[in-house]
C-alpha positions as CSV (number, residue, x, y, z in Angstrom):
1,X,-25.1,70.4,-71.4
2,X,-21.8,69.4,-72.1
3,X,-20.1,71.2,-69.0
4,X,-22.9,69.4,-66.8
5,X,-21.8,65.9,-68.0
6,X,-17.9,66.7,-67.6
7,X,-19.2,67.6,-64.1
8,X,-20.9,64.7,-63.5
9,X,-18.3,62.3,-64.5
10,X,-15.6,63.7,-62.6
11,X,-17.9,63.9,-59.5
12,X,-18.4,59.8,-60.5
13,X,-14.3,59.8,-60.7
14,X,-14.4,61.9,-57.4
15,X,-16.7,59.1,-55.5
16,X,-14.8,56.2,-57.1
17,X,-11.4,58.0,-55.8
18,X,-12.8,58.4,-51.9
19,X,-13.7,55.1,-52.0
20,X,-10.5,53.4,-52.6
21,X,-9.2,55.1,-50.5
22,X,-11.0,54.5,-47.9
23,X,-10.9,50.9,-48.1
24,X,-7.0,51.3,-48.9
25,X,-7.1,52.4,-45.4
26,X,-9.1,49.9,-43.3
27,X,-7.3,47.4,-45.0
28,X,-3.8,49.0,-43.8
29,X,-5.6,49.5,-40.2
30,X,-7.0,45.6,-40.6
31,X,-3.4,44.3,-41.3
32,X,-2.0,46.2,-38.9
33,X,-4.0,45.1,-36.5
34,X,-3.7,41.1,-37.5
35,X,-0.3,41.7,-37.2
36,X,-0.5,42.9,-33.4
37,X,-2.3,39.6,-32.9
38,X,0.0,37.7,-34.5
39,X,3.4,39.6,-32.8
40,X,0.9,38.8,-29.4
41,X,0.2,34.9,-30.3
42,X,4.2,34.8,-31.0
43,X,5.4,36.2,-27.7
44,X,2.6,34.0,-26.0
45,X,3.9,31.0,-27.5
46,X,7.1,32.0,-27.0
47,X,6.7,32.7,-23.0
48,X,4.8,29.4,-23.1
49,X,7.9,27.6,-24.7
50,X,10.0,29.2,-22.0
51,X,8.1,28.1,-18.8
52,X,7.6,24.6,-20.4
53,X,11.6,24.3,-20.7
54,X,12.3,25.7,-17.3
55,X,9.9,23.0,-16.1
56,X,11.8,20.7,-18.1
57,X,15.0,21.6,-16.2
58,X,13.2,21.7,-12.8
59,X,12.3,17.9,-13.6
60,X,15.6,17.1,-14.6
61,X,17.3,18.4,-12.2
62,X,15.0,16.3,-9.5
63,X,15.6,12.9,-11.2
64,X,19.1,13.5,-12.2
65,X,20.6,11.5,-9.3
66,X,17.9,9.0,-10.1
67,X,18.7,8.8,-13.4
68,X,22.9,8.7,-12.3
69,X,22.2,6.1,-9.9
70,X,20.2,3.6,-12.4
71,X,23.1,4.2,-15.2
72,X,26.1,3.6,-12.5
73,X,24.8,3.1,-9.1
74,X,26.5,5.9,-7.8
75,X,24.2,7.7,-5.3
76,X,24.7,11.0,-4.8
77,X,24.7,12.8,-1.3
78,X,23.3,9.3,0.3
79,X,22.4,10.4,3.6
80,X,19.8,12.9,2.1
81,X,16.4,12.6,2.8
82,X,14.2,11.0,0.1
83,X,10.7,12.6,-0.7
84,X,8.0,10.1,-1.7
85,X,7.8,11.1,-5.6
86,X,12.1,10.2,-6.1
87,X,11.0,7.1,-4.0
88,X,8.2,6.2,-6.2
89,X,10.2,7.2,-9.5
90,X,12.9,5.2,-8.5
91,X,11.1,1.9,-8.0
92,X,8.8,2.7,-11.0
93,X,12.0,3.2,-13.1
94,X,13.5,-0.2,-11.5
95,X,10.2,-1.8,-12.5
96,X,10.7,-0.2,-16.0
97,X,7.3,1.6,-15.7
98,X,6.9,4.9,-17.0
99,X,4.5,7.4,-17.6
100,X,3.0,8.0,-21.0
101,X,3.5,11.7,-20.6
102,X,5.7,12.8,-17.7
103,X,4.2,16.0,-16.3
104,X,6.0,18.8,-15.1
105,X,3.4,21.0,-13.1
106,X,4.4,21.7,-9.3
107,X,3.8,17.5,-8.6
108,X,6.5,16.9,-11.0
109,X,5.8,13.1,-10.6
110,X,2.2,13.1,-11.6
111,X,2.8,11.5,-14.3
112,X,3.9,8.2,-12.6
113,X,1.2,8.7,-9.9
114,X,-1.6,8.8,-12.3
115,X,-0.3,5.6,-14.5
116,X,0.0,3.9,-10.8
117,X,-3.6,4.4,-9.9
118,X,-5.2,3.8,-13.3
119,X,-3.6,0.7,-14.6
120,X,-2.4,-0.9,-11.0
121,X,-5.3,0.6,-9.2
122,X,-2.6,2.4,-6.3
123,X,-5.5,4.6,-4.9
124,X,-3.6,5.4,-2.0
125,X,-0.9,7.4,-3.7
126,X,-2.1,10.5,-3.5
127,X,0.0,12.9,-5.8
128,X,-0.5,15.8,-3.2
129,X,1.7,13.8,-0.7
130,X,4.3,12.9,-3.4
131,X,6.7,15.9,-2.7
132,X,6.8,15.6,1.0
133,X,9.5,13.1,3.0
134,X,8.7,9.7,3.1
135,X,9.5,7.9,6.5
136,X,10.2,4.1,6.4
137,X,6.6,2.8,7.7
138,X,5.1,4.8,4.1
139,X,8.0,3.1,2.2
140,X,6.9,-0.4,3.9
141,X,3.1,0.1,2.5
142,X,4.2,1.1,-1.0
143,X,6.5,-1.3,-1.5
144,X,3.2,-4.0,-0.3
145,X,0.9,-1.7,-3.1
146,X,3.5,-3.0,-5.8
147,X,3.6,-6.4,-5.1
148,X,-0.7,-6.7,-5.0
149,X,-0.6,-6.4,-1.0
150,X,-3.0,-3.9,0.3
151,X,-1.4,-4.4,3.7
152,X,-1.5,-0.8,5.5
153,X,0.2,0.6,8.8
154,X,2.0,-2.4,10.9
155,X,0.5,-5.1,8.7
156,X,2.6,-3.6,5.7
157,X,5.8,-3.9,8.2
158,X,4.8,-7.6,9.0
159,X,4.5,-8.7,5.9
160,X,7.9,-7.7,4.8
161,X,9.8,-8.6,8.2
162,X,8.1,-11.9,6.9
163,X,9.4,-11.8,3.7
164,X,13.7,-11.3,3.9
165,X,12.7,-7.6,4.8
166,X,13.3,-7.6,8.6
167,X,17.0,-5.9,8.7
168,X,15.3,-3.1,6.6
169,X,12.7,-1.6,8.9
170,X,13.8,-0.6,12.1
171,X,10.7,-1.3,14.7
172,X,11.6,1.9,16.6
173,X,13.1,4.2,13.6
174,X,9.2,3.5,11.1
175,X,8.8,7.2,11.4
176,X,12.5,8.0,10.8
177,X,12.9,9.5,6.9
178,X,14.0,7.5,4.6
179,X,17.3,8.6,3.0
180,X,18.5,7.8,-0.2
181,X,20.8,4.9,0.4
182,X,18.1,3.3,2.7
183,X,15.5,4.1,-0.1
184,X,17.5,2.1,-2.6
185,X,18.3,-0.8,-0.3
186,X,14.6,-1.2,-0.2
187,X,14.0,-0.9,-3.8
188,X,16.8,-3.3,-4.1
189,X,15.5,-6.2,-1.8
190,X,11.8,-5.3,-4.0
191,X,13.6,-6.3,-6.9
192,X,15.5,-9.5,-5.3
193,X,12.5,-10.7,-3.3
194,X,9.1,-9.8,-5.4
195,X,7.8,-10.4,-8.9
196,X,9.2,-9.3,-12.4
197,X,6.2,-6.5,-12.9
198,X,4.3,-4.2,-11.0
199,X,1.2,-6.1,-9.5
200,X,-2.5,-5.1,-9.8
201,X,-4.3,-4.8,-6.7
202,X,-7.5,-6.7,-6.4
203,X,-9.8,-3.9,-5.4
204,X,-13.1,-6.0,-6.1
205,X,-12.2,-9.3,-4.1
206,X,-11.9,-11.3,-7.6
207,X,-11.1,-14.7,-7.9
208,X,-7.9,-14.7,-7.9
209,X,-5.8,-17.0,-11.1
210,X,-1.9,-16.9,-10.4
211,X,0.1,-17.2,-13.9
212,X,3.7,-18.8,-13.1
213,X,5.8,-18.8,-16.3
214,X,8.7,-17.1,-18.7
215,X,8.1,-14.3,-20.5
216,X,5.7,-16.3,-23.2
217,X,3.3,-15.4,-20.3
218,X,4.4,-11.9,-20.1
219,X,3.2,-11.6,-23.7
220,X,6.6,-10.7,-24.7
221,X,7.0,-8.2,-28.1
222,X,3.0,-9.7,-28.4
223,X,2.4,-5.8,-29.1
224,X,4.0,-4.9,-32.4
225,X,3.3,-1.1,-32.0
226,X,5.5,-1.3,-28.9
227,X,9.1,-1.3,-28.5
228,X,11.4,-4.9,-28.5
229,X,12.0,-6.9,-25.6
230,X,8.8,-5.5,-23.5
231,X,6.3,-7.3,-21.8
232,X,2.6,-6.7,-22.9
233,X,-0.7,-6.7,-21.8
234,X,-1.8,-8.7,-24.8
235,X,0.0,-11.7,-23.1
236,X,-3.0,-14.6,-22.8
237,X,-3.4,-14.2,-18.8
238,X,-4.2,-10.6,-19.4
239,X,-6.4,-12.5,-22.7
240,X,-8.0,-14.4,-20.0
241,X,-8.7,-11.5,-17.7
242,X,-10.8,-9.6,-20.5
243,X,-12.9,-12.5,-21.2
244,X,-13.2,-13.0,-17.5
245,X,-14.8,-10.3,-15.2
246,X,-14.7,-12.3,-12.4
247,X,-10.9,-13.1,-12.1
248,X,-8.3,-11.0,-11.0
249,X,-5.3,-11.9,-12.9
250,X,-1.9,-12.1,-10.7
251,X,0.9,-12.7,-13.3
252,X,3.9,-13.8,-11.0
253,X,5.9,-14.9,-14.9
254,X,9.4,-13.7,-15.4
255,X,11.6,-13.3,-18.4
256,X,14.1,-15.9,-18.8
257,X,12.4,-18.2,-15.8
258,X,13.3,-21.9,-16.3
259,X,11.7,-24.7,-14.3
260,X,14.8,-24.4,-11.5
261,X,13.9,-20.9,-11.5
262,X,9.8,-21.4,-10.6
263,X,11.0,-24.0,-8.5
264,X,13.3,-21.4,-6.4
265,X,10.7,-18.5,-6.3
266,X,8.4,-20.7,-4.6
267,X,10.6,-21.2,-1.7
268,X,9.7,-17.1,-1.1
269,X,6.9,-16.7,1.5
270,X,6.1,-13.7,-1.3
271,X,5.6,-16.1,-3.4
272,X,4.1,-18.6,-1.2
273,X,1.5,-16.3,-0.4
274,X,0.4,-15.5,-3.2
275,X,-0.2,-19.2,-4.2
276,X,-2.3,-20.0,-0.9
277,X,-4.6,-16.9,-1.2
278,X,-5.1,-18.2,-4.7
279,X,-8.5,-19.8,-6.7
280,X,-6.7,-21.0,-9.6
281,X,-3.1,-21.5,-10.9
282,X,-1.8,-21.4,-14.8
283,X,1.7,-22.9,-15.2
284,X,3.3,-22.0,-18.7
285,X,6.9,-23.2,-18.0
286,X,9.9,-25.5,-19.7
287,X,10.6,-23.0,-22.7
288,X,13.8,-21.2,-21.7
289,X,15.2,-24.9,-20.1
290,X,15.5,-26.3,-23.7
291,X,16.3,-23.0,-25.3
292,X,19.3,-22.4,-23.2
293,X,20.2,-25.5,-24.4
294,X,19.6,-25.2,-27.6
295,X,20.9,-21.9,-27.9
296,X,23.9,-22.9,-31.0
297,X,21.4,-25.4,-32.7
298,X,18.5,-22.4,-32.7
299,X,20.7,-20.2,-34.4
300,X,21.9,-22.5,-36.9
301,X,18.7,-23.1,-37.6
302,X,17.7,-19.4,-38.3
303,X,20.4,-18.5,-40.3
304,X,19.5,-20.8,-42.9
305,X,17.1,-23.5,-44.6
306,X,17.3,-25.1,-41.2
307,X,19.9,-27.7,-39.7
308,X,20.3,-30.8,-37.6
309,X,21.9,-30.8,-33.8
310,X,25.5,-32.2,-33.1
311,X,25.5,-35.1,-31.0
312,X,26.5,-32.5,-28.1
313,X,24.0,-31.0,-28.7
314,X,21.2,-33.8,-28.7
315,X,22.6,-34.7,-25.4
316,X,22.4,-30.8,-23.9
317,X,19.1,-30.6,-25.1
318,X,17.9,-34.2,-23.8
319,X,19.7,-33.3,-20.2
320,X,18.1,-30.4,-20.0
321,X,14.3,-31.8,-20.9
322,X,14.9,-34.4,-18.6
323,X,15.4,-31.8,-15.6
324,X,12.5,-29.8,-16.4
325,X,10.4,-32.7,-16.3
326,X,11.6,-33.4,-13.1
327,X,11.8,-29.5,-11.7
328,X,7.9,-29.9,-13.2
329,X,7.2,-32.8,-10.8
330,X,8.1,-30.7,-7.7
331,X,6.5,-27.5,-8.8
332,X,3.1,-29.6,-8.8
333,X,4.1,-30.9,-5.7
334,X,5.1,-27.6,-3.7
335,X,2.2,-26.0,-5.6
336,X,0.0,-28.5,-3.8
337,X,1.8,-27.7,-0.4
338,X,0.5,-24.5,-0.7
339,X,-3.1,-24.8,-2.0
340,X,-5.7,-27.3,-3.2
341,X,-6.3,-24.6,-6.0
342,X,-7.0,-26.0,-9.7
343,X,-3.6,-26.4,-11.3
344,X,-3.4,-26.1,-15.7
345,X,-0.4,-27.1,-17.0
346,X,0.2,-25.5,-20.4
347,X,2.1,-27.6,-22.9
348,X,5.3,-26.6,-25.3
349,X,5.0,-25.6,-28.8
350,X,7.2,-26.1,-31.3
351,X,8.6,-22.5,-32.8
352,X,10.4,-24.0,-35.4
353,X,8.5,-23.9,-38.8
354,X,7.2,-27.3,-39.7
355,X,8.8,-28.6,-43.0
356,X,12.3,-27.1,-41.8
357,X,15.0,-29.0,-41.8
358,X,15.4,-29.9,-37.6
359,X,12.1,-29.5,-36.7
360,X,11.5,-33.1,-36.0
361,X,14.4,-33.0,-33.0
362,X,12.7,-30.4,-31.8
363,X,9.4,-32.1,-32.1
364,X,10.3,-35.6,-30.6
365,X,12.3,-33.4,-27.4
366,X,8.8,-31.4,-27.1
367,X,6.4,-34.1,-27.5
368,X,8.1,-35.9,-24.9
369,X,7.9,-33.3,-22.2
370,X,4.2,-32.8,-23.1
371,X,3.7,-36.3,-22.2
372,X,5.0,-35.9,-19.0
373,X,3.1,-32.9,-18.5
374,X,0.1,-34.4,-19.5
375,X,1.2,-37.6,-17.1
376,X,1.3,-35.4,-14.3
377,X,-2.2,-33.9,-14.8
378,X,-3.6,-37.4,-15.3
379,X,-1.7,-38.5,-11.7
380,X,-3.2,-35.7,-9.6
381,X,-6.2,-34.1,-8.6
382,X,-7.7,-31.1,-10.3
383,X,-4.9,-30.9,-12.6
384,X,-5.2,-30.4,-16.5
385,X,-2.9,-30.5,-19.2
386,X,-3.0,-27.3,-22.1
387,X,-2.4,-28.9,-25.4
388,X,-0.5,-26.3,-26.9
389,X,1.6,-28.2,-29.2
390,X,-1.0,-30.1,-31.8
391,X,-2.3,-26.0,-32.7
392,X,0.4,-24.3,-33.3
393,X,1.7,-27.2,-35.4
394,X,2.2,-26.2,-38.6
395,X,0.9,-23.1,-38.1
396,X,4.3,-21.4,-36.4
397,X,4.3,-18.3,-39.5
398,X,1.0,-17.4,-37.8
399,X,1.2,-18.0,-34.1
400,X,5.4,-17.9,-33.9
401,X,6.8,-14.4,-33.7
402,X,9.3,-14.7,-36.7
403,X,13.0,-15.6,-35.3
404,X,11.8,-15.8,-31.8
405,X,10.0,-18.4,-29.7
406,X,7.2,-16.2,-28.2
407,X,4.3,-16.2,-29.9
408,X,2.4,-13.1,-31.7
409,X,-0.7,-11.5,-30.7
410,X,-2.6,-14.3,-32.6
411,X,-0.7,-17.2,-31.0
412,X,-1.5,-15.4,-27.1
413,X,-5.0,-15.8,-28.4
414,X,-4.4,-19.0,-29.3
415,X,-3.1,-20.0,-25.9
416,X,-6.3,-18.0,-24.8
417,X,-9.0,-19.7,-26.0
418,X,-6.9,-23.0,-25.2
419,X,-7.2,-22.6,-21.8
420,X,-10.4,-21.0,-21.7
421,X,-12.1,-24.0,-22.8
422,X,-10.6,-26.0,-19.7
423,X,-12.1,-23.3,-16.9
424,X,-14.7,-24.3,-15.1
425,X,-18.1,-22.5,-16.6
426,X,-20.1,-20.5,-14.5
């Protein structure tokens, strides 16, 4: 009996034994083969990595006498022929537009093809075309897409011949390629010529409101998860054009634009046209004449509990409100040249904080342009005045972008609703 137990446990032992052993050994063949996967995933990852990179340089290497041109306007082999994507990147970089992801796939300037169509509505860049040569006559009809024309073939050609164009396109050579120096003079004379920003095209046939401003109408640093010293779609026009499916928003604003400035730009037939096509007009002007002024006083003011103007400085600032009332006079009236369109005239804040010392110069220099503003509205037909002044009044913390004059997201919404009250409801 005894020797049958003894045999009985070692045959227990025995079992026990072959079984660790046998999982000892899937698990070996299990790891083993993990690893394989593993070692696999790497060397995938690590192929991926280095066709990814050699994109990278292939993308590089097209835009790097883009990018050498833009940082010292040196333009490398000049008489080369331009393809259509360098030509589009170019003016896109010009314009300061760029792609949110810049893709690197055989159309290396997708990227900036597919922002184009989405946001601007450019459905006649097609990105298939982008890496072949681009002849004047396709330059002509891009060049229309970015300022909101969707003038095509000849048309595109007239319209710029119309518009200080007509030394740059050659009626016999509109099939010639363009080459790079002849690409930039273009892209140059865009820049000189058109508006500050790319402009949407009005696909639907919208009403169509024109926005003439400075950069408050830009919606300047409006967007606090974007960089400094950007324009923004949460500018009130663009406000306006949410709240608004029937209008097409054209904002012709540029950064630093004084009265003398507006006044200038509507001496362009670019400009001029897009004021007689228009249904309604939104002037936001007058800012940037009593800041350049007021420049010294300003920054006084900023650097510590506030501060009163030198008597230079009262009679820069007065000078300089007294022209923009005037330069405001003959916008109204060139304006009115142009169109019969509903004109609103949006009135000045004050940015400085009520309660700080100076703020009641800057109030009795704003509230005195208002008044003409709101003069002028009362003189002429179909035009209203935009009380921005008595809202943001003691509310400049909220509405004021902190050591600037543009106002924060709030204070665009402000302006918003503002002039949103004074359209006509339909």
């Amino acid at each position: 009996m005894g020797r049958i137990k003894v045999n009985k446990t070692l045959w227990i032992l025995l079992t026990l034994f072959i079984v660790f052993v046998a999982v000892l050994c899937l698990g070996i063949k299990y790891q083993s083969h993990k690893t394989k996967e593993v070692t696999a995933i790497n060397i995938n990852i690590e192929a991926i990595n280095d066709e990814r990179a050699n994109k990278d340089r292939l993308l590089e290497e097209k835009i790097k006498w883009i990018n050498q041109y833009i940082e010292n306007e040196n333009i490398d082999q000049p008489k080369k022929e331009m393809t259509e994507a360098e030509f589009f990147v170019l003016l896109s970089k010009a314009y300061g537009v760029s792609p949110t992801v810049t893709d690197t796939s055989e159309y290396w300037a997708a990227g900036y093809y597919q922002k184009a169509v989405e946001e601007y509505k450019y459905k006649s860049l097609d990105v298939k075309q982008s890496n072949k040569k681009i002849n004047h006559l396709r330059a002509a009809e891009i060049v229309n897409m970015v300022l909101g024309e969707k003038n095509k073939g000849n048309d595109s050609i007239n319209f710029l011949n119309q518009s200080g164009f007509n030394d740059l396109f050659d009626q016999n050579a509109l099939y010639n390629n363009v080459t790079r120096k002849e690409g930039i003079e273009i892209i140059k004379r865009t820049l000189e010529n058109g508006f500050y920003t790319f402009q949407e095209l009005n696909e639907n046939n919208k009403r169509t409101f024109i926005f003439l401003g400075d950069s408050i109408s830009l919606g300047w640093n409006a967007d606090t998860n974007s960089p400094k010293h950007m324009p923004t779609k949460y500018g009130f026009p663009y406000i306006i054009g949410n709240q608004y499916e029937n209008f097409h928003i054209v904002n012709l604003a540029s950064r630093g634009a004084t009265t003398g400035n507006l006044l200038n730009d509507l001496d362009n037939p670019i400009y001029q046209s897009k004021i007689r096509k228009s249904d309604l007009i939104c002037i936001d002007i007058g800012s940037v004449d009593l800041l350049g002024a007021a420049n010294d006083f300003l920054e006084k003011v900023r650097s510590g509990n506030g501060a009163l103007p030198t008597v230079k400085q009262i009679s820069a600032i007065q000078d300089a409100a007294n022209q923009a009332m005037i330069n405001l006079d003959n916008i109204v009236e060139t304006i009115r040249n142009n169109t019969n369109s509903p004109i609103y005239i949006v009135g000045l804040y004050n940015p400085i904080p009520a309660g700080t010392t100076g703020d009641e110069f800057g109030d009795l220099i704003i509230k005195k342009i208002n008044k003409h503003y709101e003069n002028i509205a009362m003189k002429n037909k179909s035009v209203m005045y935009i009380d921005s002044f008595s809202t943001f009044n003691g509310k400049e913390s909220d509405y004021v972008i902190s050591g600037e004059i543009h106002p924060t997201y709030e204070g665009q919404k402000v302006l918003a609703t503002l002039l949103s009250e004074e359209l006509p409801k339909e």
